[in-house]
Every structure is written in C-alpha cells, then in structure tokens.
N, C-alpha and C positions, 0 to 999 in steps of 0.2 A: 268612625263614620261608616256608614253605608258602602257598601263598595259601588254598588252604583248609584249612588250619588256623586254628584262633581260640583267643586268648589265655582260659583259663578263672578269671585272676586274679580278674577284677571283676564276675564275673556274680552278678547275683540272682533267686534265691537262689543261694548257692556252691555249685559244682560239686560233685555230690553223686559217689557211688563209682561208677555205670554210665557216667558224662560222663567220667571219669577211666581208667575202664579204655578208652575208646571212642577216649581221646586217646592212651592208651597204643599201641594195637592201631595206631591209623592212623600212628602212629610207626616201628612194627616194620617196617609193610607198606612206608613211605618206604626205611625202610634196608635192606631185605633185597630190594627189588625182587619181593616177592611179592603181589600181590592175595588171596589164598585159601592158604595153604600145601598143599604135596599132606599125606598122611597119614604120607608117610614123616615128612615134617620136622612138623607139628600140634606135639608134643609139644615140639619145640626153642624151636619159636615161640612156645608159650606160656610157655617158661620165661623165656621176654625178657619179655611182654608184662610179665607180676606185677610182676618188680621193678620197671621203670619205672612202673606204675601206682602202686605204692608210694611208689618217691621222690618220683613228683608231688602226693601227697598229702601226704605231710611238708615238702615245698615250699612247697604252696599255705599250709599252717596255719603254716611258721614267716615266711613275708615279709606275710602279712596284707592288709590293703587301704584305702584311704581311708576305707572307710564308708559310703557314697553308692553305690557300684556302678558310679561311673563313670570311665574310665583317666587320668591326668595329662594335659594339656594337653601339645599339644607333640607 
C-alpha cells in the first residue's frame, strides 16, 4: 500500500462519505498517474472516482470492526 494512504477501517468515528470519496480520489490519482485531471478527461475521472467510493463504502459496512477503533495486533 501507499504510504500515504491510511487504512479507513478502524477510525473513530467511521469514515464518514467526504474521507471515502477523498480515498477514492487519491486512488484514481495513484492509478491514472494524474495529479489534477485536464478537463478534457474531469468527467472520465470522475466516473472512476463514484464507483470506487461506493464500493468502499459497502466494504467498510459489510467487514465491520472490532469496536474499539483500534487495528488487530500483528
């Protein structure tokens, strides 16, 4: 992983929908090799960005968490 990226499983409070699209965004920007999209491309990139923000949200609510806020040992 990313060094700067951070795991949004265990945070408290949980990773509300702007930390999720934020994680999304900095995802695309990883894979697409773009910092800022030009405007030709905006509109391609944002249609990445949704879904991944999406899945990571039905992610984070279907694997759940310890309870505590804090990551497994190990």
């Amino acid at each position: 992983m990313c060094r700067s990226m951070r795991p949004l499983r265990w945070l408290l409070p949980p990773a509300a929908g702007e930390e999720v699209r934020a994680a999304a965004l900095q995802d695309a920007r990883k894979i697409s090799g773009y910092r800022q999209p030009s405007r030709r491309n905006a509109a391609a990139f944002e249609q990445a960005v949704a879904p991944v923000a999406a899945a990571t949200e039905r992610l984070l609510a279907a694997v759940g968490d310890r309870g505590d806020g804090e990551p497994p040992p190990g």
